[in-house]
C-alpha positions, 0 to 999 in steps of 0.5 A, spaced: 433 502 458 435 509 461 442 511 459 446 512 466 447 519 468 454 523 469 453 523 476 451 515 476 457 514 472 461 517 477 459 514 482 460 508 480 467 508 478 468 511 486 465 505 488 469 501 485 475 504 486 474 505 493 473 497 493 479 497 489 483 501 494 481 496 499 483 491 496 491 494 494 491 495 502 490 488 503 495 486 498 500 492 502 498 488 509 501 481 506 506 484 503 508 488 510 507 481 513 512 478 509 518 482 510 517 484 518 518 477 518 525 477 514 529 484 516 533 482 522 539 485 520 534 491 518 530 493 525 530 501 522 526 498 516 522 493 520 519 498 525 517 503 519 515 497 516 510 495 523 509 503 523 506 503 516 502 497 518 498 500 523 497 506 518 495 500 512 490 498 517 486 504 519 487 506 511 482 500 511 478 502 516 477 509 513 475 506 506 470 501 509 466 507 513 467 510 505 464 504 501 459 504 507 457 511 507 454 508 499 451 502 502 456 498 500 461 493 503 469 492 499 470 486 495 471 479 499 473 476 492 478 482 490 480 482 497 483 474 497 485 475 490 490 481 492 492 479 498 494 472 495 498 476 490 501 480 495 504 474 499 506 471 492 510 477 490 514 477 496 515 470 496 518 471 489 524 476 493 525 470 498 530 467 494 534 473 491 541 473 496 539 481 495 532 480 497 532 486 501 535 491 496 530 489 491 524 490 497 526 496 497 524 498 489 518 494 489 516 498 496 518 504 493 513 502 486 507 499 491 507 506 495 507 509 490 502 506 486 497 507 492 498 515 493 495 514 485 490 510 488 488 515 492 490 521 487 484 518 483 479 518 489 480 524 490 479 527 484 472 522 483 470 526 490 472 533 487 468 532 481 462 529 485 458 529 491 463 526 495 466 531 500 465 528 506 470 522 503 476 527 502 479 528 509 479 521 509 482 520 502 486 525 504 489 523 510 491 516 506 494 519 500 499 523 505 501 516 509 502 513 503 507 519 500 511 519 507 512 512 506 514 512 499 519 519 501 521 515 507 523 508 503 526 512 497 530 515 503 532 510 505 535 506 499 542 509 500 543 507 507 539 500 505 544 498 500 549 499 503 549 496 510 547 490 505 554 491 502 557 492 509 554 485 511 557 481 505 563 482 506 563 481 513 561 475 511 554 476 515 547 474 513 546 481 508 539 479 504 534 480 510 
């Protein structure tokens, strides 16, 4: 059997973080879906929260024309798994009387973890024959940066209006 070639190894290992990718993506959307859900004191995080949806979802369309450009189709099994996973992690904060304040940090940990996601596309697709993929990738990772600047943001003002909604007795955790 032939050893496999750099650029067969790249492209592998693209592929596989391009499924990879689509996965988190949906794991995003279940995140998003839970906390919309959850914010009627918070309508600012709401919106962004719905804005950044719409933009989760054409992240999506962009790596499947991507992984489609190769004759592949994302992960069906990775893509459940990531989406059960994100619908758990969300659960977990339900129960927290600061479940907003603690969205906030794992938002924060979430977006940016997709901005490395595509930081490393990126780089797979400098290294290798994949130009036509970087304007797309590009796009993505600069969604994901804005949202992670705009949740990282937004922490002061989140804590405390959570504060402010405690001591008047309101419902303060979402």
């Amino acid at each position: 059997m032939a050893a496999a070639t750099h650029a067969d190894v790249l492209q592998s290992i693209f592929v596989t973080g391009l499924k990879n990718a689509h996965g988190v993506e949906h794991q995003a959307l279940a995140l998003m879906d839970r906390q919309i859900d959850h914010l009627a004191n918070y309508p600012e995080i709401s919106d962004m929260l719905r804005k950044h949806r719409a933009e989760t979802e054409q992240q999506i369309v962009r790596v499947d024309e991507i992984l489609s450009g190769f004759g592949e189709s994302a992960s069906a099994v990775k893509d459940v798994a990531l989406t059960i996973s994100g619908n758990m992690a969300a659960i977990a904060h339900v129960f927290a009387p600061d479940e907003v304040i603690k969205n906030s940090f794992a938002n924060f940990a979430f977006e940016n973890f997709e901005a490395a996601a595509y930081t490393s596309l990126l780089t797979l697709a400098d290294a290798g024959p994949f130009a036509s993929a970087k304007s797309a990738l590009q796009q993505s990772l600069s969604e994901e940066q804005r949202m992670a600047a705009w949740v990282l943001d937004n922490i002061p003002a989140t804590t405390l209006k959570y504060v402010t909604l405690r001591a008047e007795g309101e419902t303060a955790g979402h």
